[in-house]
VOPAGU-2260 file (C-alpha; in pm, 1 decimal, decimal comma):
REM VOPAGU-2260
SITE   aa  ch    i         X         Y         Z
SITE  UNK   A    0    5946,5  -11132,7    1685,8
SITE  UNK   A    1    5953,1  -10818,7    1897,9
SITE  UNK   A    2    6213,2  -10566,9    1913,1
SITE  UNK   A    3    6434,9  -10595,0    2159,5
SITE  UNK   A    4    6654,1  -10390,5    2401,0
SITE  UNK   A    5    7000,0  -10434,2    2597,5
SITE  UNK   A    6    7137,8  -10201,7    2811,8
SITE  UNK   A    7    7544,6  -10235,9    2836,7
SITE  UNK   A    8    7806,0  -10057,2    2978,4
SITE  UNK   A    9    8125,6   -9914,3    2723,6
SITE  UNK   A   10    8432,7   -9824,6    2848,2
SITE  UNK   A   11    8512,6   -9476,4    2657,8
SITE  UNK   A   12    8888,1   -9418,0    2579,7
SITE  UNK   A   13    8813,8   -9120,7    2350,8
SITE  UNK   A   14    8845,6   -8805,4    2506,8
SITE  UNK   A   15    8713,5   -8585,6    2222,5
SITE  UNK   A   16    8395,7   -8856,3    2206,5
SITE  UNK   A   17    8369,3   -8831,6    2626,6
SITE  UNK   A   18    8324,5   -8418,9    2663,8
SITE  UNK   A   19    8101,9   -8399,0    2352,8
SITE  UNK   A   20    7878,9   -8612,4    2473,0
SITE  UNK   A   21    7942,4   -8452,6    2869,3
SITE  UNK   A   22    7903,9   -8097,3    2736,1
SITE  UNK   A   23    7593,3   -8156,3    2475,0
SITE  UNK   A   24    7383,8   -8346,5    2782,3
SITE  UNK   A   25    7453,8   -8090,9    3012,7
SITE  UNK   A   26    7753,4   -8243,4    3268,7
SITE  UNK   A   27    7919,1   -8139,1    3539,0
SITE  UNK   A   28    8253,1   -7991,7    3464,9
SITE  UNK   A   29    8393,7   -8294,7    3748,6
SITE  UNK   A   30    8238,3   -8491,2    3456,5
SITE  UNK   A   31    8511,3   -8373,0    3216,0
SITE  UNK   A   32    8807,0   -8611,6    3075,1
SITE  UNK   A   33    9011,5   -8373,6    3154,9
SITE  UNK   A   34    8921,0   -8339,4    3559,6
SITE  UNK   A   35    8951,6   -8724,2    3516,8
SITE  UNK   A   36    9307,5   -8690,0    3373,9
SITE  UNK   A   37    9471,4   -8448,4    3658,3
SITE  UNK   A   38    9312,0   -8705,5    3925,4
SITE  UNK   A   39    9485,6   -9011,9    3754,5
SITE  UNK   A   40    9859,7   -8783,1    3779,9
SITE  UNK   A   41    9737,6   -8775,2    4116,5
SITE  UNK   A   42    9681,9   -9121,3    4270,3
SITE  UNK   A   43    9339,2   -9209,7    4143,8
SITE  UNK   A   44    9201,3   -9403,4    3824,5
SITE  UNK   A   45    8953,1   -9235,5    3607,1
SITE  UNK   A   46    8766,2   -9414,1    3398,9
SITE  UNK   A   47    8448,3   -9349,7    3178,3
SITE  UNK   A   48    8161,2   -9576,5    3108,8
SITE  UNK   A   49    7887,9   -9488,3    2838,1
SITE  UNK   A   50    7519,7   -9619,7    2902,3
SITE  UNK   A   51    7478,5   -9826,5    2564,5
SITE  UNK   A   52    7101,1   -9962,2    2467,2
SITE  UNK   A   53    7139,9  -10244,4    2240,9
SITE  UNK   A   54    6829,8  -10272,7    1984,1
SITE  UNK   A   55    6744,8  -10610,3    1785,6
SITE  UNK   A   56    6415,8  -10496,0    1537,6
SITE  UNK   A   57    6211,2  -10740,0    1397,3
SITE  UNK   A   58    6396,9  -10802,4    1101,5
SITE  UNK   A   59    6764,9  -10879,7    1324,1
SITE  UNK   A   60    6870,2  -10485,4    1247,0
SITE  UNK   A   61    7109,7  -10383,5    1527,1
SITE  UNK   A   62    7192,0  -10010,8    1663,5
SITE  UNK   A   63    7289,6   -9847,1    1956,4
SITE  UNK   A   64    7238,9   -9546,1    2108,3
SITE  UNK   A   65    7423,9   -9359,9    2414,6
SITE  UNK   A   66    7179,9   -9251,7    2682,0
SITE  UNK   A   67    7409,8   -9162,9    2997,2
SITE  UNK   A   68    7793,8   -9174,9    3090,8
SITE  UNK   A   69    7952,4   -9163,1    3402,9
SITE  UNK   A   70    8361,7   -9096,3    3541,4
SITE  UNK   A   71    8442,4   -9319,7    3806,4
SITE  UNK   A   72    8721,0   -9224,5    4044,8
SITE  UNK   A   73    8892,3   -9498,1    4244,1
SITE  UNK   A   74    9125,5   -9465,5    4484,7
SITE  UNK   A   75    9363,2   -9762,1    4635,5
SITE  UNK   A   76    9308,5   -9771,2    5016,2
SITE  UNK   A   77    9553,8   -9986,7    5231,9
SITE  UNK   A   78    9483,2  -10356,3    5299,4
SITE  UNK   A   79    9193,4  -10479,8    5369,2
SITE  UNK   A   80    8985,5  -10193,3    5235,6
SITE  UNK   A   81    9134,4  -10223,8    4887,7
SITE  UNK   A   82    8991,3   -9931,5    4691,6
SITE  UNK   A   83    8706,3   -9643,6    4728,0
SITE  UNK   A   84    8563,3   -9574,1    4406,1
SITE  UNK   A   85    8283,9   -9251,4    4324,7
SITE  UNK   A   86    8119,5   -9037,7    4036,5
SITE  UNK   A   87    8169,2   -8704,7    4109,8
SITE  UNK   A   88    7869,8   -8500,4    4038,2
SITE  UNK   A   89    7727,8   -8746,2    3767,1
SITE  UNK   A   90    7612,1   -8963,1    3597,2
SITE  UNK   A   91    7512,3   -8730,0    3282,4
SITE  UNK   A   92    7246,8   -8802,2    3042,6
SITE  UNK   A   93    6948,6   -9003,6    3166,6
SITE  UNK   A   94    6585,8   -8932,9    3019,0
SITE  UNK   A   95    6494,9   -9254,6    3253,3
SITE  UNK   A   96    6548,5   -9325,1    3588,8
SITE  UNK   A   97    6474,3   -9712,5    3535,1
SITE  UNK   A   98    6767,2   -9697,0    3325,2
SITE  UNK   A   99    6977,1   -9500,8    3517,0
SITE  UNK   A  100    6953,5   -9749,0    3762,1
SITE  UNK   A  101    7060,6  -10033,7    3580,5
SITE  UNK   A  102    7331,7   -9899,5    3438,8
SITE  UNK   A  103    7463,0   -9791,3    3844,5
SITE  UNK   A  104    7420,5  -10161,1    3870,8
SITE  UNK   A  105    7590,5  -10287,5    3598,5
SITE  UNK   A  106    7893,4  -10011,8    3711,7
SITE  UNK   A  107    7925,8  -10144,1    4082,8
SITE  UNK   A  108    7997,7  -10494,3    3952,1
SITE  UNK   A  109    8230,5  -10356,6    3696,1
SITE  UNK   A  110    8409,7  -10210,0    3974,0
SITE  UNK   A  111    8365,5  -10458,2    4251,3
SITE  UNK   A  112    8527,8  -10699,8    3967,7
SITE  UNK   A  113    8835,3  -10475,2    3855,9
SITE  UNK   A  114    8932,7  -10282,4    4213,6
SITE  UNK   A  115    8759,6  -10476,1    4467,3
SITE  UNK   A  116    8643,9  -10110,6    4641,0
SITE  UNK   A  117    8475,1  -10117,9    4943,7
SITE  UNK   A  118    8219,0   -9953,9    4787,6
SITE  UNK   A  119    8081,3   -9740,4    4482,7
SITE  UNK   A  120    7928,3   -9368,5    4607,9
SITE  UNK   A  121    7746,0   -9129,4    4361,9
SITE  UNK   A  122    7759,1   -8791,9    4430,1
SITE  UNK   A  123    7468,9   -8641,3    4156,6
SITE  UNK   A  124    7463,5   -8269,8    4108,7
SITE  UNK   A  125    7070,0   -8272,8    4165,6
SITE  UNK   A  126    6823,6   -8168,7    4437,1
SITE  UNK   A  127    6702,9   -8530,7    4443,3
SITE  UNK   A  128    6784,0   -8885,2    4345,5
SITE  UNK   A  129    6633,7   -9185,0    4338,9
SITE  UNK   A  130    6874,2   -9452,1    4470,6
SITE  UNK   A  131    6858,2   -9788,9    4307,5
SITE  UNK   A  132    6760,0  -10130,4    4465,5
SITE  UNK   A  133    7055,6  -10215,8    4702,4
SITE  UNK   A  134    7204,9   -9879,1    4715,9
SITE  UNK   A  135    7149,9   -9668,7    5085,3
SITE  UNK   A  136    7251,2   -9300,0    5153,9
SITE  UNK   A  137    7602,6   -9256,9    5233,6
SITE  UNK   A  138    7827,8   -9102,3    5544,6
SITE  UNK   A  139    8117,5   -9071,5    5415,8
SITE  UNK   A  140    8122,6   -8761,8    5188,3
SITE  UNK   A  141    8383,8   -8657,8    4926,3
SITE  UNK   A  142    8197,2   -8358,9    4797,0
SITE  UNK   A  143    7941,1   -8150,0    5035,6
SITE  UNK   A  144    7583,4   -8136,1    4951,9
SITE  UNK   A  145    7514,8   -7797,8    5119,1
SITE  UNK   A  146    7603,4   -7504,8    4876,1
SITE  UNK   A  147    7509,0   -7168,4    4765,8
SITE  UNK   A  148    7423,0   -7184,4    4383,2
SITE  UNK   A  149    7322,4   -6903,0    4152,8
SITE  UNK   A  150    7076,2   -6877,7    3888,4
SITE  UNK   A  151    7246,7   -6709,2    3613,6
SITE  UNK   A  152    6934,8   -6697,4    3386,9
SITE  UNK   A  153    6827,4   -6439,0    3638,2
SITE  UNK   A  154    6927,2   -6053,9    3549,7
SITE  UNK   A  155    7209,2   -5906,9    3715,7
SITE  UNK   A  156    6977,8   -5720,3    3927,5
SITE  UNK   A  157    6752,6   -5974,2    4035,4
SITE  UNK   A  158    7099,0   -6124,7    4150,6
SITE  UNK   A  159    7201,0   -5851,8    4319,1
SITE  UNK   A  160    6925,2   -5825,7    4492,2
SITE  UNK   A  161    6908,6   -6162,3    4669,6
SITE  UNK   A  162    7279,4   -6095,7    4816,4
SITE  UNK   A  163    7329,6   -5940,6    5181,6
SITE  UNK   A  164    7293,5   -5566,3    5179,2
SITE  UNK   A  165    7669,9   -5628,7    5312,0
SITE  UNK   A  166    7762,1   -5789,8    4987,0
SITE  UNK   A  167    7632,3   -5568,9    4761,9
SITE  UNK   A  168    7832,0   -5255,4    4907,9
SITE  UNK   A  169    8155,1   -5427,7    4939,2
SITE  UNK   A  170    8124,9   -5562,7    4549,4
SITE  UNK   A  171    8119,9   -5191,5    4506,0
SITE  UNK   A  172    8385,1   -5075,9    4736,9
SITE  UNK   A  173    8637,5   -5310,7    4630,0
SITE  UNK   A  174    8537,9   -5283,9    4255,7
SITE  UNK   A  175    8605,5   -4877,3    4322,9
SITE  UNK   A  176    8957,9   -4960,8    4574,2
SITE  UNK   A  177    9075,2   -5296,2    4428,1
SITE  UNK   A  178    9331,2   -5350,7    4167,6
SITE  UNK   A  179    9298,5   -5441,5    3795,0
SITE  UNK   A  180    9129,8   -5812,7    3742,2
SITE  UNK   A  181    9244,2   -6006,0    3442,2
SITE  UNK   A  182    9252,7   -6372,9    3365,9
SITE  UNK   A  183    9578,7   -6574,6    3446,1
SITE  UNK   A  184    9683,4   -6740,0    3134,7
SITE  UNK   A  185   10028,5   -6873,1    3195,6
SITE  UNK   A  186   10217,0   -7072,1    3455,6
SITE  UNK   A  187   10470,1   -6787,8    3522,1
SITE  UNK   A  188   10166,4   -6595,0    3592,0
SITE  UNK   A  189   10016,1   -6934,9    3788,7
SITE  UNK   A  190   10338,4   -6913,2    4041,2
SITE  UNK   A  191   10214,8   -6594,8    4161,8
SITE  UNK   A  192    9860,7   -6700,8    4214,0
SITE  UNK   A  193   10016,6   -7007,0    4406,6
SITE  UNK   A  194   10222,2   -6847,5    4634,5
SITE  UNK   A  195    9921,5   -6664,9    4696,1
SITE  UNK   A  196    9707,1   -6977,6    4810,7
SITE  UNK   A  197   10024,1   -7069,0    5051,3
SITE  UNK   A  198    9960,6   -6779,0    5224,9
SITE  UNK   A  199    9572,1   -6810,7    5228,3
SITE  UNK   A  200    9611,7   -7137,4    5315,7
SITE  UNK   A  201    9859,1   -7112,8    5633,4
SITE  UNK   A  202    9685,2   -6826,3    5745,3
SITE  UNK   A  203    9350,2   -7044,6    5754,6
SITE  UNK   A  204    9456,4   -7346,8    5890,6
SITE  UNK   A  205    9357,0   -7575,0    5595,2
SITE  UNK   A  206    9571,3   -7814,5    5377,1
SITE  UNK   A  207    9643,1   -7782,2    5045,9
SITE  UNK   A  208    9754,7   -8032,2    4752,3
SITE  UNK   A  209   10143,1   -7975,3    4561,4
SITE  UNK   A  210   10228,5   -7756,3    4342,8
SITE  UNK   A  211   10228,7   -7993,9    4071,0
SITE  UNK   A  212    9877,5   -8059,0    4135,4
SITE  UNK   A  213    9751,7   -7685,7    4029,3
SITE  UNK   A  214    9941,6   -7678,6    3762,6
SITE  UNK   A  215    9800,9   -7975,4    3635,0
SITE  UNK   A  216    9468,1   -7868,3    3692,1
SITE  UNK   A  217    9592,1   -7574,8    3486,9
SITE  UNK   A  218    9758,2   -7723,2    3173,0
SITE  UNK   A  219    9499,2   -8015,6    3175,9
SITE  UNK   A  220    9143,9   -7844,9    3215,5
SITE  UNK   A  221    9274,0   -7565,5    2973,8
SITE  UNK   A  222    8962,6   -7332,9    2880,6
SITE  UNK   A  223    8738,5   -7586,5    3143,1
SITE  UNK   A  224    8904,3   -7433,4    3441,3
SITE  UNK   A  225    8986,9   -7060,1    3461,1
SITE  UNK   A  226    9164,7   -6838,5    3686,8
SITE  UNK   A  227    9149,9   -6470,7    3724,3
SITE  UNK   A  228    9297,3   -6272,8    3960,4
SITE  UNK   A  229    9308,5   -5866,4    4136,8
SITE  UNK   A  230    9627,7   -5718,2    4069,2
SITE  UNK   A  231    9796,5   -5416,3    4269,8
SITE  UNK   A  232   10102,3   -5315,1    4186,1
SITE  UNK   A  233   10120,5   -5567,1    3903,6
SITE  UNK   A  234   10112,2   -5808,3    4164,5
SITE  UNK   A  235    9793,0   -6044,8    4276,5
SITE  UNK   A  236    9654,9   -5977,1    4573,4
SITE  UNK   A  237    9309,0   -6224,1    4542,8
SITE  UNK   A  238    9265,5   -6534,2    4302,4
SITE  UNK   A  239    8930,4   -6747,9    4212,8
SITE  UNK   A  240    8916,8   -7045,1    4022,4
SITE  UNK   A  241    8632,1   -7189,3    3831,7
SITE  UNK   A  242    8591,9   -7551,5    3617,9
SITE  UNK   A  243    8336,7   -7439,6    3383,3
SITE  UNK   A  244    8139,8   -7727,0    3155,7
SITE  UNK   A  245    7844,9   -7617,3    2884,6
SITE  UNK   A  246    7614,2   -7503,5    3153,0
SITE  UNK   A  247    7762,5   -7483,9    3500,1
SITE  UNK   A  248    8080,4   -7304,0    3695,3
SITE  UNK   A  249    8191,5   -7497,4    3960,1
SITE  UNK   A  250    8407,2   -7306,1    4262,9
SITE  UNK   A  251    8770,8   -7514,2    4294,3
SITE  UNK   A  252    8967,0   -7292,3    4481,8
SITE  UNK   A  253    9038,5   -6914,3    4570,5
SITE  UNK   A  254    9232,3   -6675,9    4810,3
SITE  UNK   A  255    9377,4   -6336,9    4888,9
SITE  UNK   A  256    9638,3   -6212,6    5095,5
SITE  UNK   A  257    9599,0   -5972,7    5361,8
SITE  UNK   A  258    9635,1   -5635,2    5120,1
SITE  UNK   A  259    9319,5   -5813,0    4920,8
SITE  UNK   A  260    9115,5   -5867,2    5229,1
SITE  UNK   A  261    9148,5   -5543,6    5359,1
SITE  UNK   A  262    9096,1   -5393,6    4984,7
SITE  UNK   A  263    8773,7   -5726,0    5024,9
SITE  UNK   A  264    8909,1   -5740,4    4686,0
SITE  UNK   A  265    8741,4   -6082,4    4661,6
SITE  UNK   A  266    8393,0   -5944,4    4620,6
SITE  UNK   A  267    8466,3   -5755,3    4325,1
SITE  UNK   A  268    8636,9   -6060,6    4216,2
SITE  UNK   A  269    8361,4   -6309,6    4197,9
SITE  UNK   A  270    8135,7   -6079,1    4088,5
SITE  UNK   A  271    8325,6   -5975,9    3808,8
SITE  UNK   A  272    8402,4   -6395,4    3714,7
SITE  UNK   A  273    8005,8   -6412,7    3754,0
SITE  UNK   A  274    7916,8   -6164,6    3514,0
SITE  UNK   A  275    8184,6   -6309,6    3271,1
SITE  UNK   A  276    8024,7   -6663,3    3308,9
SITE  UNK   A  277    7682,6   -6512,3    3256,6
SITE  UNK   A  278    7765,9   -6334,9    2948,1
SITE  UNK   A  279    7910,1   -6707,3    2814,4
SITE  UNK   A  280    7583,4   -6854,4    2885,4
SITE  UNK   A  281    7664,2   -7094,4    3144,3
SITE  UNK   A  282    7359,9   -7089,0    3385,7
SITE  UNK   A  283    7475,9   -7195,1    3721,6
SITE  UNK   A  284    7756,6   -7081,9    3971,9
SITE  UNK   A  285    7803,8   -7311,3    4256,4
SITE  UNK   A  286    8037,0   -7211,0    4522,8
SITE  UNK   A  287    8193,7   -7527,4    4563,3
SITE  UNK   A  288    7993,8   -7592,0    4901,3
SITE  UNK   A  289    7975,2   -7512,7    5261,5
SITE  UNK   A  290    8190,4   -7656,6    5545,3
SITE  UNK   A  291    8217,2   -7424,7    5820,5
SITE  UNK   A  292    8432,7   -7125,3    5933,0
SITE  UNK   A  293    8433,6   -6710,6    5745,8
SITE  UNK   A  294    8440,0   -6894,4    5408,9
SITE  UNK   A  295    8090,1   -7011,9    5430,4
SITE  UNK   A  296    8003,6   -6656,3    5561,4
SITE  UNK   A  297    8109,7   -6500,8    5267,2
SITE  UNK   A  298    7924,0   -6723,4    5041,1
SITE  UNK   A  299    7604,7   -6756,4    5184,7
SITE  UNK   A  300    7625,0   -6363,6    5138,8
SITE  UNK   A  301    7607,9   -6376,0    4794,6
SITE  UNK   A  302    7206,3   -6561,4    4820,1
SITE  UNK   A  303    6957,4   -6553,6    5071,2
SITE  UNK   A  304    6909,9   -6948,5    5011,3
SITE  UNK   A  305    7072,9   -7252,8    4994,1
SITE  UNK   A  306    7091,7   -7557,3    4799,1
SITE  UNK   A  307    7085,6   -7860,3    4902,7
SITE  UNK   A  308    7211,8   -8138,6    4683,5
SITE  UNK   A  309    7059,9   -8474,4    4694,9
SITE  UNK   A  310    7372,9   -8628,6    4880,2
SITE  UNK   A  311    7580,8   -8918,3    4905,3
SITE  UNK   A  312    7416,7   -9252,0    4791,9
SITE  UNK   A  313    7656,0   -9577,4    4841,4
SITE  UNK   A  314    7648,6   -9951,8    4676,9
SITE  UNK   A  315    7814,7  -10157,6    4957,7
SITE  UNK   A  316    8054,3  -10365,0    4731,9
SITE  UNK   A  317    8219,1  -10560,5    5085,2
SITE  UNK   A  318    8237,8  -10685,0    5370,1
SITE  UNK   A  319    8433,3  -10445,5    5514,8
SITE  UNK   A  320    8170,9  -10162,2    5358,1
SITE  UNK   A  321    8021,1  -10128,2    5786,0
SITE  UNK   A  322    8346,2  -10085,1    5863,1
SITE  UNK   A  323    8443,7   -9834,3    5651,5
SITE  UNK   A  324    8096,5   -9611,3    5734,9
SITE  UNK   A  325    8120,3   -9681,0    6122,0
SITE  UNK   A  326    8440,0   -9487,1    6164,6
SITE  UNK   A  327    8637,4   -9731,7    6378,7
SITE  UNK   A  328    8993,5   -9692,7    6447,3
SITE  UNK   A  329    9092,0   -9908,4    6128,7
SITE  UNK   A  330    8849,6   -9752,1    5905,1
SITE  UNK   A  331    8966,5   -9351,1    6009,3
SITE  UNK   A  332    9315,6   -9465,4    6029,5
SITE  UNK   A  333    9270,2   -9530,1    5659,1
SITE  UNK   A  334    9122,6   -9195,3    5610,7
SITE  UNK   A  335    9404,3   -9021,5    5753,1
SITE  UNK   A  336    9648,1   -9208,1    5504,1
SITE  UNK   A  337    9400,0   -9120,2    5204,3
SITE  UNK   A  338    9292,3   -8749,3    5293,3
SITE  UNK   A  339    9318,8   -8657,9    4936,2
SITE  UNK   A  340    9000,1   -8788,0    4883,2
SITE  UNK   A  341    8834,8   -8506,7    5095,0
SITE  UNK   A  342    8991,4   -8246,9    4835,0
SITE  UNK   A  343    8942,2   -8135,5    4570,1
């Protein structure tokens, strides 16, 4: 008798038992319980699967071993679409792609069984991916795949040097002009950085989630999402906000009002929140993507390249999946009613 081998997939209802094994195999911080938590206060369902291979030796022995995990998001979409269900910047783990494509597999029937979602998209946090049988690169985007990430292996100088001249003297303008920059470690201190983002947001244009929400994000992510901030007169005048795992920083949101962009106290900002990160040991900073507009401008200043993440990949789970992807009237009409899946 040979030894054999079964690969399963384990729900995981342990949240101590979920970011060991995210954190120890190098995950995303979007692969944290705790990102998985504020999005279920929020209208989604999180829910975490472990990769399980089954082993039967010769003698009937059984053990088990965990070799990947992924957080699945799902979101209910009105009638007939049913639900929209994705991994955000996972799975983790995975010495073997064979594997890692089984266990995808086995996933989308889990979820096309229990939600019925038009379809299942991965969104991996690597340059490439190879995209199992019946799977097909995806249109419909939750998280973009063009960013600006830094090495923070590299020296502080070697960093330095890869930004826009433009970038390097206004990180040292604004670190000589600018306020004081300290860590927000309260909510009373949170209101302040809130009304702040009101401001940066109606100025912009762009929409922004509830109150609630950040605080959630706050209380929830703890020491996996921090926020500091430039204070003048006691008062902040620029915010950034990072969700940190064992190895990456991961840009959620971040603002100033007009005193902090005319002090550009934002430069000294990130580049303080860098060096702090760097000094931790976490070895990548990714600016959260680019969309469009002076945001992306002031990123891509910070590296003379970008990355390009491997993308969206999709497992059609109905009928309805061409509709969904083709943009007709029903399908963007849904999209409208569900645009919190397009933030973060």
């Amino acid at each position: 008798m040979q030894e054999r081998e079964t690969l399963l997939i384990r729900h995981c209802t342990d949240g101590d038992q979920w970011d060991d094994y995210v954190l120890e195999n190098g995950g995303h911080p979007l692969q944290l319980w705790g990102w998985g938590q504020v999005k279920s206060g929020h209208g989604w369902v999180a829910e975490r699967y472990f990769a399980v291979t089954e082993h039967e030796s010769e003698n009937g022995e059984h053990t088990s071993s965990i070799i990947g995990a992924a957080q699945v998001l799902t979101r209910k979409l009105p009638f007939p679409l049913r639900a929209f269900s994705y991994i955000p910047r996972g799975p983790v783990g995975f010495e073997d792609t064979n594997q890692a494509s089984e266990f995808l597999n086995l996933l989308a029937d889990a979820i096309k069984r229990d939600h019925h979602s038009v379809s299942l998209s991965v969104e991996p946090p690597s340059l490439t991916f190879e995209a199992p049988d019946g799977w097909q690169e995806g249109s419909r985007t939750v998280l973009p795949a063009q960013t600006i990430q830094l090495d923070l292996t590299k020296g502080e100088g070697d960093l330095l040097a890869n930004m826009a001249k433009k970038t390097r003297q206004y990180i040292r303008k604004s670190a000589a002009e600018a306020g004081e920059i300290r860590r927000v470690k309260s909510l009373a201190e949170l209101e302040h950085v809130l009304d702040l983002y009101h401001q940066t947001a109606k100025r912009a244009g762009f929409q922004i989630h509830n109150d609630e929400y950040y605080r959630d994000v706050f209380t929830t992510l703890a020491d996996n999402g921090l926020v500091y901030a430039t204070y003048v007169d006691d008062r902040p005048v620029a915010f950034l906000w990072v969700a940190i795992s064992a190895h990456t920083a991961f840009e959620l949101y971040g603002g100033m009002n007009e005193q902090g962009s005319e002090l550009r106290a934002n430069y000294a900002l990130k580049w303080h929140v860098i060096r702090k990160l760097k000094e931790w040991g976490v070895e990548t900073y990714d600016f959260g993507g680019l969309i469009n507009g002076g945001v992306s401008v002031f990123k891509q200043g910070w590296s003379e390249t970008e990355t390009v993440l491997a993308g969206t990949f999709d497992k059609p789970l109905s009928p309805l999946y061409k509709v969904w992807v083709a943009g007709l009237p029903a399908a963007k009409a849904v999209l409208r009613k569900s645009k919190s899946i397009l933030k973060k």
